[in-house]
C-alpha positions as CSV (number, residue, x, y, z in Angstrom):
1,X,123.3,-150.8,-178.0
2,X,121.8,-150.6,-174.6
3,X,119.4,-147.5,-174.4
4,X,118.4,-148.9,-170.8
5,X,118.6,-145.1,-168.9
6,X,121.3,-145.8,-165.6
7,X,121.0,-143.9,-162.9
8,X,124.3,-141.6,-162.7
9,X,127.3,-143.1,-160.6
10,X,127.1,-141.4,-156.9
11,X,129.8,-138.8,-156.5
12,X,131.5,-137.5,-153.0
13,X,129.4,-134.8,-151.4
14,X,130.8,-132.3,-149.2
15,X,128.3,-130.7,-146.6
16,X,128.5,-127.8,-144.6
17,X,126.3,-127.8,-141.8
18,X,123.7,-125.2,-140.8
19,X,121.4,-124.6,-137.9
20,X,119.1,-127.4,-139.4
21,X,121.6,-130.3,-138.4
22,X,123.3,-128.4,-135.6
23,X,123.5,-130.4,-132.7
24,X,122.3,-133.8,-134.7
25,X,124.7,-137.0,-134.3
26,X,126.3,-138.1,-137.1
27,X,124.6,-141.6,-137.7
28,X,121.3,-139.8,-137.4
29,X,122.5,-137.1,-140.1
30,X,123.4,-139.7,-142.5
31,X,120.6,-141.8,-142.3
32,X,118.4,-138.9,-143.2
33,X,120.7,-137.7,-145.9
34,X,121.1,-141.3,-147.1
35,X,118.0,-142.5,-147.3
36,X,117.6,-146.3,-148.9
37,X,120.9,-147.1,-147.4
38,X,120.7,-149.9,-144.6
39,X,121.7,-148.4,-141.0
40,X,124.5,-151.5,-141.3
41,X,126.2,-150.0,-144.5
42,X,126.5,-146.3,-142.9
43,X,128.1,-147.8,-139.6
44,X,130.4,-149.3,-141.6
45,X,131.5,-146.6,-144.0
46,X,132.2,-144.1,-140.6
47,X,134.0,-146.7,-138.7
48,X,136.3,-147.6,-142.1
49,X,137.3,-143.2,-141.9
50,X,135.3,-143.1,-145.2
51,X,132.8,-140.3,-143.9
52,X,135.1,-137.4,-142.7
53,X,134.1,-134.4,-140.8
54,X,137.1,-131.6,-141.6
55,X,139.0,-134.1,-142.7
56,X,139.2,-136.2,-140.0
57,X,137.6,-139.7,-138.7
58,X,134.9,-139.3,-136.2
59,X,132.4,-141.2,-134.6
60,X,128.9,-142.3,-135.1
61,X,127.9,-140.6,-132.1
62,X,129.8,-137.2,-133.0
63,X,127.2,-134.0,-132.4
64,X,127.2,-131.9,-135.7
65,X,128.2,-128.6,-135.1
66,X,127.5,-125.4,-137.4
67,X,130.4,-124.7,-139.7
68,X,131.4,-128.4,-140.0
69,X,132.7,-129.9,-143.4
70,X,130.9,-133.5,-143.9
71,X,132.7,-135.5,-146.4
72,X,130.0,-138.3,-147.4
73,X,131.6,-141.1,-150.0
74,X,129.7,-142.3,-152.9
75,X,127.2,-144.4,-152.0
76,X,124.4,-145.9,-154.2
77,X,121.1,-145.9,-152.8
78,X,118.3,-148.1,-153.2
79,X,116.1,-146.9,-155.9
80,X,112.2,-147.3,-156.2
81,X,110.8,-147.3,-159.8
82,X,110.6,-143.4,-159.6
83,X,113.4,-143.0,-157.7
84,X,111.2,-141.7,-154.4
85,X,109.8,-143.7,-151.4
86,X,106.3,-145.1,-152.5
87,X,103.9,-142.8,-151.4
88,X,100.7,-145.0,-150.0
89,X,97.4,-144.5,-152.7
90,X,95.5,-141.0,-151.3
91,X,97.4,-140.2,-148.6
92,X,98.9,-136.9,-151.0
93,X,95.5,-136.1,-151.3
94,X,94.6,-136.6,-147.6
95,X,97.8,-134.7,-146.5
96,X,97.2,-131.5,-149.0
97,X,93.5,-131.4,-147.1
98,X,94.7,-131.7,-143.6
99,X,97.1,-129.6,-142.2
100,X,95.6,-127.5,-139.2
101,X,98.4,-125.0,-139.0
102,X,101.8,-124.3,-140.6
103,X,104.6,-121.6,-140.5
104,X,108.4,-121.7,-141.4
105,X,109.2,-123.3,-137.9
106,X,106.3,-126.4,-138.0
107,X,103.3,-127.7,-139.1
108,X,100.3,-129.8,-137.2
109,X,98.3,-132.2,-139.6
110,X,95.0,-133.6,-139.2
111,X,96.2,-137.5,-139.2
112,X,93.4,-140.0,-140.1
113,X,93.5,-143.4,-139.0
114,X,94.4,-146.3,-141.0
115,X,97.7,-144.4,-141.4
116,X,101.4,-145.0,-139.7
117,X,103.0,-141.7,-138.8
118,X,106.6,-143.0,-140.8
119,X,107.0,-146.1,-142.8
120,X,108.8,-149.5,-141.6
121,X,107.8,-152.8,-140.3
122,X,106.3,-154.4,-143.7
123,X,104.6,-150.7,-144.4
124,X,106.4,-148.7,-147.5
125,X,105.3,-145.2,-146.2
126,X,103.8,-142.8,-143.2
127,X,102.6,-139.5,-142.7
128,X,106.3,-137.9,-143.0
129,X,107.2,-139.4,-145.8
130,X,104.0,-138.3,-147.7
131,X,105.2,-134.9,-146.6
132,X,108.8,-135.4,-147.6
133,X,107.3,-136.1,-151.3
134,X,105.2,-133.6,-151.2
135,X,107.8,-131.2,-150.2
136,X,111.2,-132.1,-151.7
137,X,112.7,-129.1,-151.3
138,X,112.2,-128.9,-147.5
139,X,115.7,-129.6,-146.5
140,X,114.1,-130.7,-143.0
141,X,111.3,-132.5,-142.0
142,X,110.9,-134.6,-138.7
143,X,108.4,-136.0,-136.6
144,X,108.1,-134.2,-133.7
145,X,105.8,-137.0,-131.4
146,X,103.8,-140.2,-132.4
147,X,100.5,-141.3,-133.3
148,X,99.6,-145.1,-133.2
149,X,98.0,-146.1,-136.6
150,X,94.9,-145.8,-135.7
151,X,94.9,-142.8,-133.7
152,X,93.5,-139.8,-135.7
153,X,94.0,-136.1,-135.0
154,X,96.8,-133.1,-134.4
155,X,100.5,-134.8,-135.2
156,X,102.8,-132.1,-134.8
157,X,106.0,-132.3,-137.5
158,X,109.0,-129.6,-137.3
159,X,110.5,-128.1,-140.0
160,X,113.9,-127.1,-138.6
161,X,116.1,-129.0,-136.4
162,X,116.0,-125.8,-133.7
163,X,112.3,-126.0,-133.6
164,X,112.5,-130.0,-133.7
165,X,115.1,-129.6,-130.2
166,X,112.6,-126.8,-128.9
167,X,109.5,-129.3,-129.0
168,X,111.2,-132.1,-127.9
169,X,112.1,-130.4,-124.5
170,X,108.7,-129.1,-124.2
171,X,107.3,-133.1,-124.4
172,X,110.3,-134.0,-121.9
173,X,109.0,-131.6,-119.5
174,X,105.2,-132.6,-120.0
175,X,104.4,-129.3,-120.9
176,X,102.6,-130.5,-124.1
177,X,98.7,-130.2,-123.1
178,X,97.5,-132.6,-125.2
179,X,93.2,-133.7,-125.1
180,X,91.9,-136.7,-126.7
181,X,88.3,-138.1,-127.4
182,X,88.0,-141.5,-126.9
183,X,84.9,-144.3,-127.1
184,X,84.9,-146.9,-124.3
185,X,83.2,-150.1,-124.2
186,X,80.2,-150.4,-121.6
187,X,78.9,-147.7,-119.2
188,X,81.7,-146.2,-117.2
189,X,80.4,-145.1,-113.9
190,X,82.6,-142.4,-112.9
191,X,82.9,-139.3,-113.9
192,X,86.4,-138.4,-113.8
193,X,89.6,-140.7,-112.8
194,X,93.2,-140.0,-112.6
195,X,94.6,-143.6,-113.4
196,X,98.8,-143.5,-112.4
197,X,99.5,-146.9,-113.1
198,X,103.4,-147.3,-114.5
199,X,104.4,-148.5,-118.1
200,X,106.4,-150.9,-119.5
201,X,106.2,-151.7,-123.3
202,X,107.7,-154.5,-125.5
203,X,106.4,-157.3,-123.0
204,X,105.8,-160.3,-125.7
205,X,102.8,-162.1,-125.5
206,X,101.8,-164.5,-127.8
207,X,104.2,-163.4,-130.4
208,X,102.9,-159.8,-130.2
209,X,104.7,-156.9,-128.5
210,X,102.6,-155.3,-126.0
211,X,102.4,-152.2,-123.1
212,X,101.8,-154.2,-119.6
213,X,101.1,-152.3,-116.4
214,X,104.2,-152.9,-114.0
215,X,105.6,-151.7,-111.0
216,X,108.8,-152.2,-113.9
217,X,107.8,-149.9,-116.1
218,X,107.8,-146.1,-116.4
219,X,105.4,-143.5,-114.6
220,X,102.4,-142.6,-116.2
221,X,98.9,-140.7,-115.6
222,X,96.1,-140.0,-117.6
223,X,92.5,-138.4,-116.5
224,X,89.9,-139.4,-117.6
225,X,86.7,-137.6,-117.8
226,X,83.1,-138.6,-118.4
227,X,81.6,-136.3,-121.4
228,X,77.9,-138.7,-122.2
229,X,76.4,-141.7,-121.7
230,X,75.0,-144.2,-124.5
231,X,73.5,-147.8,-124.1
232,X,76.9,-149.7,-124.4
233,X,79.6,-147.0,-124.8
234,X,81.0,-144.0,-122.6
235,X,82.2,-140.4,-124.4
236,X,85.5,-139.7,-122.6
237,X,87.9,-136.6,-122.6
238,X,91.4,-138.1,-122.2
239,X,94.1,-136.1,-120.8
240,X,97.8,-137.6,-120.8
241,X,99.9,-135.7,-118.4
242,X,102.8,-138.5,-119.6
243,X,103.6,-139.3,-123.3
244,X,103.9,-143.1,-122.9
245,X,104.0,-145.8,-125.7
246,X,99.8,-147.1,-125.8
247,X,99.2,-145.0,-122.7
248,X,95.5,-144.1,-123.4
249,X,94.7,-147.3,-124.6
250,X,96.1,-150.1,-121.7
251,X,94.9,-147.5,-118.9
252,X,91.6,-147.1,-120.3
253,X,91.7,-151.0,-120.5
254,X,92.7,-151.4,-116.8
255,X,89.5,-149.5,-115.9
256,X,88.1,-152.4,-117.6
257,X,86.6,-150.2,-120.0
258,X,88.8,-150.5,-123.0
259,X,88.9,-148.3,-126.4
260,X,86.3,-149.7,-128.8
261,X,87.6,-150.8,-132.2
262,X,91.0,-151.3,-130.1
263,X,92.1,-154.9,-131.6
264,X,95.0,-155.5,-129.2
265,X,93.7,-154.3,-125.9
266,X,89.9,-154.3,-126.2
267,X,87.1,-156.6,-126.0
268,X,86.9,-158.9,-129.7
269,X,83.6,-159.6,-128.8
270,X,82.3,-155.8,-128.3
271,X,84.7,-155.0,-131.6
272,X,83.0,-157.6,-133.5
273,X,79.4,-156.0,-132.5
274,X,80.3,-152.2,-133.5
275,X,82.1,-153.9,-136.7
276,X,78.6,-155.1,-137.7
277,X,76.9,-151.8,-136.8
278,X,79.3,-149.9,-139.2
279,X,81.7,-149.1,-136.9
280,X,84.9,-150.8,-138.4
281,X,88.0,-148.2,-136.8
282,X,89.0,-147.6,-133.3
283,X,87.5,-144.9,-131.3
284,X,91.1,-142.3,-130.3
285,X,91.1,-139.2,-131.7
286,X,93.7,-136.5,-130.5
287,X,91.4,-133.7,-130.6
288,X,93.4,-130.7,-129.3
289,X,97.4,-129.6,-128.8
290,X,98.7,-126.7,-126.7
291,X,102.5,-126.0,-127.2
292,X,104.8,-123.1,-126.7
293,X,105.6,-121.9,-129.9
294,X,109.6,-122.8,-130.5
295,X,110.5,-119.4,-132.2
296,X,107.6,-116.6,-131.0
297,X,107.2,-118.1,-127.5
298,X,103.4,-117.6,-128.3
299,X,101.2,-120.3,-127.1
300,X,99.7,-122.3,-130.0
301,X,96.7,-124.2,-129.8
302,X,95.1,-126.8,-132.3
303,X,92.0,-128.7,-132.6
304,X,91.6,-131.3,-135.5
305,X,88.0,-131.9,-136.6
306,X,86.5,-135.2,-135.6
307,X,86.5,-138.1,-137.9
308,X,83.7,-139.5,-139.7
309,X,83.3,-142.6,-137.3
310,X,82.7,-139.8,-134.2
311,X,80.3,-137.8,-136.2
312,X,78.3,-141.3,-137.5
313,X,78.1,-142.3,-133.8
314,X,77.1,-139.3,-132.0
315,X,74.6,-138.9,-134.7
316,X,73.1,-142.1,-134.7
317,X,73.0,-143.7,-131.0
318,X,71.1,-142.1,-128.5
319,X,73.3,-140.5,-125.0
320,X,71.6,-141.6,-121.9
């Protein structure tokens, strides 16, 4: 007799949409209400008429609207031991001590570095997921805006797809004030810079996918302003007016003053020297967020404590 447990054979679901998914395409729905099942399977199961929306064949690209009848077939997903996404080793903890604000329409977390913001590309799990586990009765939970890894500070994550559409226009329109802190190699001798050089990302060097300055690419600015002085590093405030892909980090590179700890634009040879001082992350810290608040209309601003790493180094070295 086989007293193996099985998992129970997936039935048809039938889902009426709400304001949380109003609005969302279809392909975008099912992924996040399928979740283990590769994007190729869900393309094929709508363009075979097996996904129905009130009763008839649609689209992938079909906008959800409220009142809607989703007829989802059985599908079995890909199962982890648990049955959940892998959640990486302390990042419950981390995420339980680190959110900066929260209400029913949102909530900003403190990220740390070392962390990706969602999982994929070799890495099981991200910031959203941790929250999806920690929180599996929030029917919604998106990502609002990105972080690179090892970026620290305010990530802002919605938790309704009205507040999610809110946001997102307010980042379109480059209404987000966003301020960073940031640790540059050598003495910069400015004291404030607006550097408008234009984007382009995915430019393949080496093997490695990269942001390049290019006439190309798309308009950016950031300003950059002078806070202290130390023997071999500058303090910066860094304000983005544009949300670009590595925009803080290549422009503060084209000043020739790169990020410290940055291992794909910086200098190895100034990494390697903070690496032996203690200094082993990179130096980009998203310090405060200003937003219009999607539901009250209030503004809503955030700072995130500084990491360790600032702390240690403002502490230790001496400003000029």
């Amino acid at each position: 007799m086989n007293t193996d447990q099985q998992s129970p054979a997936p039935q048809v679901q039938w889902v009426e949409i709400t304001e949380d998914n109003s609005e969302q395409r279809l392909d975008n729905f099912l992924i996040t209400r399928l979740k283990g099942v590769p994007k190729s399977r869900i393309y094929r199961i709508v363009r075979k008429g097996e996904v129905r929306v009130n009763k008839g064949r649609v689209d992938v690209k079909y906008r959800l609207v409220i009142g809607d009848i989703v007829r989802i077939p059985p599908v079995r997903m890909a199962e982890s031991a648990d049955g959940d996404p892998p959640v990486s080793r302390g990042l419950t903890d981390i995420l339980q001590h680190n959110v900066l604000f929260e209400d029913e329409s949102l909530l900003i977390v403190n990220k740390p570095s070392g962390y990706a913001v969602h999982g994929g590309s070799g890495i099981d799990s991200g910031i959203i997921e941790g929250f999806r586990k920690l929180n599996p009765e929030q029917r919604f939970l998106e990502l609002v805006h990105r972080l690179d890894r090892d970026t620290s500070g305010c990530l802002l994550i919605a938790k309704k797809r009205s507040a999610l559409r809110h946001l997102h226009e307010q980042f379109r329109d480059d209404t987000v004030s966003k301020t960073y802190l940031a640790l540059l190699s050598g003495q910069w001798a400015r004291k404030k810079l607006i550097v408008d050089q234009p984007l382009l990302k995915n430019v393949s060097k080496g093997g490695e996918r990269m942001v390049v300055i290019s006439q190309a690419g798309k308009a950016s600015e950031t300003l950059f302003r002078r806070l202290k002085l130390f023997k071999d590093a500058t303090l910066v405030e860094v304000s983005p007016k544009t949300g670009r892909t590595h925009q803080i980090r290549v422009h503060a590179a084209y000043l020739s003053h790169p990020i410290i700890g940055d291992d794909r634009y910086g200098f190895d040879d100034v990494n390697k020297v903070f690496k032996n001082r203690g200094y082993k992350k990179m130096f980009l810290h998203a310090e405060t967020l200003q937003f219009q608040h999607p539901v009250s209309g209030e503004i809503v601003k955030v700072s995130a404590p500084l990491p360790q790493q600032f702390i240690d180094f403002t502490k230790n070295e001496e400003p000029i």
